[in-house]
C-alpha angles and dihedrals in degrees: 000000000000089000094045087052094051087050084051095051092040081054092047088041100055091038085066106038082042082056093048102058088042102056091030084059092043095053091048090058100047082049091052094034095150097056091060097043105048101252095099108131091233103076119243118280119196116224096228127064104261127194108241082267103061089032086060088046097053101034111119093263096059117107088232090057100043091051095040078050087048106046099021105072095045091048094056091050088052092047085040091055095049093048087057096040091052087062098043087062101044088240125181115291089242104062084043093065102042091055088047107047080054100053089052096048093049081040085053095041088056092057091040086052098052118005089201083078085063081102114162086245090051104056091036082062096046091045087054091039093052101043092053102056079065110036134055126242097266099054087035095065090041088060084041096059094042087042083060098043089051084058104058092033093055094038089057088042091054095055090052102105137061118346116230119184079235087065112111090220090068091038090056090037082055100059098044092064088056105055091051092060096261109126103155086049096055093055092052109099090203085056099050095037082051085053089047102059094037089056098059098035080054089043090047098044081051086056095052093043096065090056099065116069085214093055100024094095090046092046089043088055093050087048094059090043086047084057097048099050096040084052087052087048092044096043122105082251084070123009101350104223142180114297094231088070093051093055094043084061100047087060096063087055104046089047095042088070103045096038094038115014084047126108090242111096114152120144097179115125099238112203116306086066087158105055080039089064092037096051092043089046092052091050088054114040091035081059089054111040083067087067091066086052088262109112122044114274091253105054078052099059091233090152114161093010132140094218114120118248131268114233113032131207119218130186133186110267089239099061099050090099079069096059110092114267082252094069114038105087086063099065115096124223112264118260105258089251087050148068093201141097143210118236111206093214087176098063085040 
């Protein structure tokens, strides 16, 4: 009996935190509505190297783009909601994994079609998604929660190193200071880079906490502190950013309760040891292989770092006056060897 209520919970459990990535996607789509539909100012960009063929078939004014851009993006919501309705419902598992496995491969073509959809948010979606169509609910919560904690661990990682004023951690340190009435302070560079490295060591020990069964309710509780302040610091009462990031952080706070604050805490590998392994190994060593420069920025969790991305866009210098006027001053002068010029996709 004891055994058939913890598989109950397991079941609830997975049905919310199922609900929460889906709405939570659902909403950063709909907040970065443009991205997914073709009418972004930054031009698509196709994930694989194309010939100057298949790059004129598939520019944005080609009629294949525009009708992969058209029927694409409300074909993965309808797929999404019948992933999530599926589990709502405690449906077969076989109708959980087929649409499942089509919700992740509409989620994969998008990105294929435009890299720039390889959003944080997004992957941390697809990982979740994917995870879920092979394990049950008990050793999907288990990756989940490991999937979170390596969040938190690689994002604080990535910020160990120089401190620069350019830096968002200062800008949000700044700010702080400011809210809280003080000014002088906000404008010390001791004082930020001070902020700076105690927010990642905080942000790393956070990492680590959820890790350990005895800390995990304690780190869950500073996570959700860490959110809220970095909402109050994001919101158009601070630095006014973008609403997506403001989104990106209210899921973690709505998931840190239900996956870590929750009754449920069984740590037991039940059956599927194997994709268990293979999935946590993949949300570790993907993580890490950002740090040595291999995987994107955002698979790696390097929010908020100074590191340089990964993959670089370059166009000729005479054709900077085609860019949207969006993007241009974005676009760095050419070396003097060179015609052509770097284009920093990460401030844009």
């Amino acid at each position: 009996m004891m055994i058939q209520d913890a598989v109950s919970r397991e079941g609830r459990q997975q049905q919310l935190a199922v609900t929460i990535l889906a709405v939570f996607e659902l909403l950063l789509i709909v907040a970065t509505w443009k991205l997914w539909t073709g009418q972004s100012a930054f031009p698509m960009v196709p994930l694989l190297p194309l010939n100057s063929q298949s790059a004129r078939l598939l520019s944005d004014q080609s009629i294949v783009m525009q009708s992969l851009a058209a029927t694409l993006t409300p074909l993965f919501l309808t797929c999404l909601m019948a992933w999530t309705a599926c589990h709502l419902r405690m449906a077969m598992i076989g109708w959980k994994t087929i649409t499942g496995l089509a919700t992740l491969l509409i989620a994969s073509l998008l990105v294929l079609q435009n890299e720039h959809r390889l959003q944080a948010w997004h992957w941390f979606f697809m990982v979740g998604l994917s995870s879920s169509i092979v394990l049950g609910p008990c050793n999907w919560r288990r990756l989940l929660c490991l999937q979170i904690s390596m969040v938190y661990v690689f994002s604080a990682l990535s910020r160990f190193g120089p401190q620069t004023s350019d830096m968002m951690t200062w800008q949000i340190a700044s700010m702080l200071l400011k809210l809280a009435g003080l000014g002088r302070a906000s404008a010390d560079a001791s004082v930020l880079s001070a902020f700076a490295w105690s927010f990642a060591f905080a942000e790393f020990l956070i990492g680590l906490g959820l890790l350990v069964r005895r800390f995990r309710q304690l780190a869950a509780v500073a996570a959700m502190l860490l959110h809220a302040t970095l909402i109050l610091a994001l919101s158009p009462f601070g630095l006014g950013h973008h609403w997506g990031v403001l989104i990106w952080n209210s899921m973690f706070l709505c998931l840190l309760p239900v996956l870590f604050l929750s009754q449920s805490q069984n740590d037991a590998i039940h059956d599927q040891k194997r994709w268990f392994r293979i999935l946590a190994s993949a949300v570790v060593l993907i993580p890490l292989t950002g740090l040595i420069g291999f995987a994107d920025n955002w698979m790696s969790w390097q929010l908020y770092s100074p590191r340089p991305e990964v993959y670089g866009l370059f166009i000729r210098s005479d054709a900077i006056e085609d860019l949207p006027e969006t993007v241009r001053p974005f676009a760095a002068a050419p070396n003097p060897v060179d015609d052509f010029c770097s284009v920093r996709l990460d401030r844009w």
